[in-house]
N, C-alpha and C positions, 0 to 999 in steps of 0.2 A: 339618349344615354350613349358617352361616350368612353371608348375603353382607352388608355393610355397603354403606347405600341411598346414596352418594353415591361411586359409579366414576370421578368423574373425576380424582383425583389417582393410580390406579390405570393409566390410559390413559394417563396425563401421564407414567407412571411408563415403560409400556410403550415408550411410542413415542422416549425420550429413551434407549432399547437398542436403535433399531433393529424393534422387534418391533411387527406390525401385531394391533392391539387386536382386531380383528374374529376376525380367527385364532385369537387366545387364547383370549377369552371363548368363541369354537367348542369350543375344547377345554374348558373347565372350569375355567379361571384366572377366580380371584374374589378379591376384596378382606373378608379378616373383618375388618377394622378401617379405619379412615381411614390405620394406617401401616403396613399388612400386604398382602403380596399370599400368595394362598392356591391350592396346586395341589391338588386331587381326587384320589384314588387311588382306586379301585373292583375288586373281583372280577369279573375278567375272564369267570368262568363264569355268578354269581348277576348279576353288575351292582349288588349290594352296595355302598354305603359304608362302606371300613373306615378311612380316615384322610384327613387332610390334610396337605400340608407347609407349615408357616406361614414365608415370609420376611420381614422386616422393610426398609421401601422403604429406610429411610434409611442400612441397614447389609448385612452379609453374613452374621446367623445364622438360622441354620434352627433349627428344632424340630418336631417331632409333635405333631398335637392330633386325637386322645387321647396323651398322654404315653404310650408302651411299644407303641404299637401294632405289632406286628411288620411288615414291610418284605417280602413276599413276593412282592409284583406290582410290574410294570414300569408305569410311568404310560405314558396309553394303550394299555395289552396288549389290552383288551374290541374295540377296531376291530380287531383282525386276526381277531377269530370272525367276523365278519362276512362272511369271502371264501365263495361255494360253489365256490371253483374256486382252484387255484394261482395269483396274480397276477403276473402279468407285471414291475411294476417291484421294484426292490431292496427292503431292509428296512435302516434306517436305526436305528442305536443310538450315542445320544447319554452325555455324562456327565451333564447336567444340563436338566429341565424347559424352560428359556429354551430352551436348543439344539435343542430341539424342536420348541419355536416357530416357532423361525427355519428350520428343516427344514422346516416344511408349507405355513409361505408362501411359501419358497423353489419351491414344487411338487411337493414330493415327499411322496403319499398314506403312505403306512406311515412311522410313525416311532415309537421306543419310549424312551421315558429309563430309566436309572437311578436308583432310590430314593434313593440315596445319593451319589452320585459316585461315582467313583474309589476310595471311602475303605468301598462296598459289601461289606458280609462275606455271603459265602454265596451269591456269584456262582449257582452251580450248581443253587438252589434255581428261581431267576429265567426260567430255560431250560430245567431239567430236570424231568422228570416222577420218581415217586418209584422208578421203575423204572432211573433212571440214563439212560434217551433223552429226545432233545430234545423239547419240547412241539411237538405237530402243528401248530399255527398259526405256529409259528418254525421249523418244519422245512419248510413248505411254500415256503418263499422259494430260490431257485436263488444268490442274491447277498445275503448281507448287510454292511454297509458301516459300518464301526464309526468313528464320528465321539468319539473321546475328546480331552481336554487333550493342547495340544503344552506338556507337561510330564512329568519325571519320574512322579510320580503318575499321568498320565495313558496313559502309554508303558507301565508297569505295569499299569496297568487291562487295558489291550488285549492284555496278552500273556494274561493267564488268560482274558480273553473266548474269543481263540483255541484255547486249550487246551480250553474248552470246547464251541464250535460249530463246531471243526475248521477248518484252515487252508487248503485245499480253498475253502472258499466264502465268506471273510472277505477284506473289501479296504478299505482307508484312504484318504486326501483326502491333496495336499499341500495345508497352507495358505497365504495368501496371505501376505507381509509384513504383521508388526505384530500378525498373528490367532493365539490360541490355541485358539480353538473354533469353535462355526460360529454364535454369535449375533455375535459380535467381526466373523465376516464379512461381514452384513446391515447389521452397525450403522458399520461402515466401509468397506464397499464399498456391495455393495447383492442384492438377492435370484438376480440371473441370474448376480453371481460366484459365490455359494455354490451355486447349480444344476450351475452346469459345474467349478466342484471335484468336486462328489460325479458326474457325468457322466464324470468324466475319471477315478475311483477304480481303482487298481491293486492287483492281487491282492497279498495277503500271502504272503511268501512265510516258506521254516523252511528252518535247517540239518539238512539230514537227516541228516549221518552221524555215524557210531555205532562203538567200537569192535567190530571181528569178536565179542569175546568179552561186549559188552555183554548181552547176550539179546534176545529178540525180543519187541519193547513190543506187536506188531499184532495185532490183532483175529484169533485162530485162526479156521480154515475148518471149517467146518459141514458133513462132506459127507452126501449122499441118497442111500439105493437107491432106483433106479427100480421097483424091486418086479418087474422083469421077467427072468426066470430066464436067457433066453439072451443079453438084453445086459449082463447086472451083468458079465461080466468083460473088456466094454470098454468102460461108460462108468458113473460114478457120480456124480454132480451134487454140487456144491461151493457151498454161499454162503462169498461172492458168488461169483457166477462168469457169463460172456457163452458161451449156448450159442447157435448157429445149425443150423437144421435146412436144409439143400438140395436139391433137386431142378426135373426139369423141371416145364414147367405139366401137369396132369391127371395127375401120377404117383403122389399120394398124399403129397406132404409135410405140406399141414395134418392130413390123418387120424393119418399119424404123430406128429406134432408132440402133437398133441392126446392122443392114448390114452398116448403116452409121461409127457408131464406130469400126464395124471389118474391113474397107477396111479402117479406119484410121490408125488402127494399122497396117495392111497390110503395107502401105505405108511409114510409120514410126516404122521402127523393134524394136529401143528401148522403144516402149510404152510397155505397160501391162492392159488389160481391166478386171475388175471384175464385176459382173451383181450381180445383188442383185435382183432378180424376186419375187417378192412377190404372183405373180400370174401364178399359173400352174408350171409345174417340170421340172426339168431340162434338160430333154430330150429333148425338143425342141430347148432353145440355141446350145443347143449340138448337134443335126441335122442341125439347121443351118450353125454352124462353120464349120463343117465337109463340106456340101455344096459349100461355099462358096470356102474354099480349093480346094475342088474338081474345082470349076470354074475359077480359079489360074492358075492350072497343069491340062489344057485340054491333054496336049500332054502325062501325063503317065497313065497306064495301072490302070484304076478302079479297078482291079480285082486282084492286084498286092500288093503282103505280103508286100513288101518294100515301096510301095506306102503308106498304110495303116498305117504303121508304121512312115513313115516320116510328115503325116496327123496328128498325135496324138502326134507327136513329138511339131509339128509349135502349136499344141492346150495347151498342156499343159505348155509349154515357155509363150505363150501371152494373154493368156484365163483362166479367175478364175470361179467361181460361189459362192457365199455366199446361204447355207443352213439353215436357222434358227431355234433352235430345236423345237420342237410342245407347249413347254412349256414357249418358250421367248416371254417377253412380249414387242413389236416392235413399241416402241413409237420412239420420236426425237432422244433421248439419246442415244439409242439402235445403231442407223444407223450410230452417229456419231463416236461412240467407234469402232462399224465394218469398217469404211474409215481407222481410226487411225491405225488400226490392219492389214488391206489388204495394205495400204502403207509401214507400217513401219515392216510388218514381208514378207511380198510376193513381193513387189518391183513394186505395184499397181500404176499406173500414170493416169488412166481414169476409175472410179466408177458411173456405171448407178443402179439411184433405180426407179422401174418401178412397181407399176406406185406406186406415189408420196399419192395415197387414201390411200394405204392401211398401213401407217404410223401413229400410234395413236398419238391422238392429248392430250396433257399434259400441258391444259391451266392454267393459274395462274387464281387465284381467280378474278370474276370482267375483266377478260384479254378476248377480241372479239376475234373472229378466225380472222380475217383480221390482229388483232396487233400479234397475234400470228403465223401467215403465216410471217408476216415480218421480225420477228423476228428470225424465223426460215433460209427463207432467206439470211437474213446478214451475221448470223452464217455460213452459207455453204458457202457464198464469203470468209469468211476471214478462212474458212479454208481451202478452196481450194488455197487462197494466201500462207498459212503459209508451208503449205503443197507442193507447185507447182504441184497442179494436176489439171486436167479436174473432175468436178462433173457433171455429167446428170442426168439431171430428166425428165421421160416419166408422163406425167401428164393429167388429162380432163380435156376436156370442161366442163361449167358451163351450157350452152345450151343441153339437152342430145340429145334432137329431131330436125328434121327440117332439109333442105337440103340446107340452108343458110352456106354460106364458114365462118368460127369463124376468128376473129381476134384475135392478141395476147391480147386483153384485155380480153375475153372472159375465158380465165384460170380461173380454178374454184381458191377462195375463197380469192383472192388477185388479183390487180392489179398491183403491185409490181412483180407478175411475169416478168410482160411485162420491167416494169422500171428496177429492179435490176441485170435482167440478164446478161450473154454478148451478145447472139446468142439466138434466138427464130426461131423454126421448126417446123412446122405447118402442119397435115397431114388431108386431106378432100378428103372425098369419094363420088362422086355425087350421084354415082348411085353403088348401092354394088351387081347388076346383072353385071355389065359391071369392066373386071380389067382395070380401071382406074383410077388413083387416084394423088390428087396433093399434091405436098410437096415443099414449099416455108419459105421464110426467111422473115420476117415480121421485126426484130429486131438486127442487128450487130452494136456492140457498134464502129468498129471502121472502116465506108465504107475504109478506106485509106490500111488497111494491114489487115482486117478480112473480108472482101465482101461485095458486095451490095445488098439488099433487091432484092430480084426476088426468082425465081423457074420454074421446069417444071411440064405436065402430065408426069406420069411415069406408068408403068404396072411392076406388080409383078410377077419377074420369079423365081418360087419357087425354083424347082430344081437347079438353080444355086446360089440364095442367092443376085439376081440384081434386080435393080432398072431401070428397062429399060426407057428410054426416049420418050416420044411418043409426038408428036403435036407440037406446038410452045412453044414457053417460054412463060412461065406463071406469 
C-alpha cells in the first residue's frame, strides 16, 4: 500500500464531502495517486493487509487493488477487538467507507462499512463465524444501527442485514430532507444533526405473523437434566430459558442454586456456568466446585497430585466466576454487558446473579420499581433467547421473617417473577436448628417436557456439595 507524497488534492477532496480530513487519514484513507483516494482493508484478526479499495476523485468507480482480492472483512472491523469489555455505545454499519467517515466525526466510536455497498454478496460471511453465529466483537454490541442508502438498493441491503443480526437489536435513522446516507448528512447539515439522527434511532421492527399451518421457523429448545434424581420430574432446564431460584435470607438458596446448576453441568459437559456472586468471595464457590468434584470421583485418591489436578482441570473448562472491580458501578446495565461478555468471549451457556438485591436499581423518572422489575425481566427473557443461554437469578423473599413456607408470588418487588419466568425454585427452612430444608417447583412453564410442580425435604451435605433427599415428596 502506497500513499501518493502530495495529500492535498485528497483533503481538498475530502472536506468538499463534508468529511473532516483528520478523521480519515485516522482511519486509513490515503491517496495512491494524485486522482485516487484509497480505503485500507486489513484482517481484523492478524492486522494484515489484504486490499485496498481504490476510488477515483473525479468520478464514482471503484475497483480492488489487488484485482480479485476477496471482500471478507468489514472496513474497520480490527477496532472492535480492541474492546476488553462490552462497550456501552451502539455499533454503527454503514453502506459505504465516506459514511463512516462521517459516522466517527459525527462522534460515534464504533462504526464498520461494507466492502461493497448494498451490491455486497455474501453478507453472512461479514458477521458470521463459520459456525453460522455472529462473530463475538459484533455480538458484543446490545444495539446495532444500520445506517444504509434511503434507496431501493439500500432498503434491500437492510433487510438481509436484519435477517442476519436479528431484528431484536437492529435499529435505523430517519434522514433528514435531501439526505440519502449519512455523509449527504455532514456534508449538508453538519456533524451534531447526523449525531441526534443516529441518537434518536428506532428499533426495527418485523411482521411476525405466520399462517397457523406455516411451521415453526424458531430456534428449537435445548432442554438439561439437572442430573438430580429426585428433582428431574419437576423441573428440567430449557435453553433459553429465565430460571429464578427463591428464598429467605440464610436459608440456603445460593447453596441450592449453585449445586443444582453444577450437577447440570456435570451432566451436560457442553454447558459452561458463570456465577456472578455479589455477595461474599469467591472461595466458597470454589470450595464448593472442588466438593462437588470430589463427590463425582469417590473412587480416586483425595490426596493425589493428579487427582488434584484433573479437579481444576474439569473447574476451569466448566466453571467461571465474574469479579467486579471495587469501583463498578453494578446496576442493570452492568450485568447485562458482563452476560454479553461471559457468552461471547468464555463460551458461558448458564449465568447465575446471586442474589438479584444487590443490582442497583436505575429507575427512569416517574418509573415504580414493580414497572421496573418488569422491565428488567423481559430484557433478561429476550436475552437469554437471543443468546441461547440459561439466566438464573437467586433472589428474596419479600416476607423476611416468619416460618410460613413463601410462594412464588412472595418474590420481592414484582410478581412478574412468578409470571415471567420459565422454572421457579423455592428454598424454606422450617427450622434452621434442624438440617432440613425444602426445595420445590412452584412454577414450570411447560409440565409436558420441563416438569411438574413438586419437590422434596432435603439435608445439606456439605462435604460432598448434595442435596440429600430425606422424607416424602414434598
Amino acid at each position: 500500500m502506497t500513499a501518493h507524497s502530495d495529500t492535498g488534492r485528497l483533503e481538498g477532496y475530502l472536506e468538499e464531502r463534508g468529511l473532516d480530513s483528520e478523521t480519515a487519514l485516522g482511519m486509513g484513507v490515503y491517496s495512491p495517486s494524485a486522482d485516487t483516494v484509497g480505503y485500507p482493508y486489513y484482517d481484523p484478526e492478524t492486522g494484515e493487509h489484504t486490499y485496498s479499495k481504490i476510488r477515483d476523485i473525479a468520478g464514482k468507480r471503484f475497483r480492488c487493488h489487488p484485482p480479485g482480492a476477496p471482500q471478507i472483512h468489514l472496513w474497520q472491523e480490527g477496532a472492535l477487538l480492541k474492546e476488553d469489555a462490552p462497550p456501552l455505545e451502539p455499533l454503527v454499519v454503514t453502506e459505504g467507507e465516506a459514511d463512516a467517515v462521517a459516522v466517527r466525526q459525527a462522534g460515534l466510536p464504533y462504526v464498520v462499512s461494507l466492502p461493497s455497498g448494498a451490491a455486497a454478496s455474501g453478507l453472512e460471511k461479514l458477521f458470521l463465524t463459520d459456525k453460522g453465529v455472529l462473530k463475538k466483537h459484533i455480538a458484543q454490541f446490545n444495539k446495532i444501527i444500520l445506517l444504509t442508502d434511503r434507496d431501493g438498493a439500500g432498503s434491500k441491503c437492510k433487510r438481509h442485514l436484519v435477517e442476519i443480526l436479528g431484528d431484536n437489536y437492529c435499529y435505523q435513522i430517519e434522514y433528514p430532507d435531501r439526505c440519502k446516507d449519512a455523509n449527504d448528512v455532514v456534508h449538508l447539515y453538519n456533524n451534531e444533526t447526523l449525531y441526534k439522527c443516529i441518537q434518536q434511532a428506532r428499533p426495527i421492527g418485523r411482521d411476525n405473523f405466520r399462517p397457523l399451518t406455516f411451521g415453526d421457523e424458531t430456534r428449537e429448545e435445548v432442554l438439561l437434566d439437572t442430573g438430580i434424581d429426585w428433582l428431574r420430574p419437576h423441573m428440567v432446564l430449557a435453553k433459553p430459558e429465565l430460571l429464578v431460584i427463591g428464598g429467605r435470607a440464610n436459608h440456603g438458596k445460593s447453596t441450592v442454586a449453585q449445586i443444582v446448576l453444577l450437577n447440570t453441568v456435570w451432566a451436560n459437559p457442553g454447558e459452561r456456568l458463570a456465577i456472578f456472586h455479589l455477595e461474599g468471595h469467591y472461595k466458597y464457590p470454589l470450595q464448593m466446585a472442588r466438593r462437588f468434584w470430589g463427590s463425582k470421583n469417590m473412587v480416586k485418591s483425595i490426596n493425589s497430585m493428579d487427582t488434584e489436578s484433573e479437579c481444576n482441570r474439569w473447574i476451569r473448562e466448566h466453571l467461571g466466576y465474574i469479579i467486579p472491580h471495587q469501583d463498578d458501578v453494578i446496576d442493570f446495565e452492568y450485568v447485562v454487558r458482563k452476560i454479553h461478555h461471559a457468552v461471547m468471549a468464555h463460551g458461558v451457556t448458564i449465568f447465575l446473579i446471586d442474589p438479584w438485591n444487590q443490582v442497583l436499581m436505575s429507575k427512569r423518572s416517574g418509573q415504580s420499581t414493580t414497572e421496573y422489575v418488569n422491565e428488567c425481566i423481559m430484557r433478561l427473557k429476550r436475552l437469554a433467547k437471543r443468546l441461547n443461554i440459561i439466566i438464573a437469578v437467586a433472589h428474596h423473599i419479600r416476607k423476611p421473617d416468619g416460618e410460613q413456607e413463601p410462594t412464588e408470588y412472595d418474590l420481592a418487588d414484582s410478581a412478574h417473577w412468578a409470571n415471567g419466568s420459565d422454572h421457579v425454585l423455592l428454598v424454606h427452612m422450617p427450622d434452621k436448628k434442624i438440617n432440613k430444608t425444602r426445595v420445590w417447583v412452584p412454577r414450570s412453564k411447560n409440565f409436558e417436557t420441563m416438569g411438574r410442580p413438586g419437590g422434596r425435604m432435603v439435608a445439606f451435605v456439605t462435604a460432598h456439595a448434595k442435596l440429600l433427599p430425606v422424607g416424602d415428596d414434598a
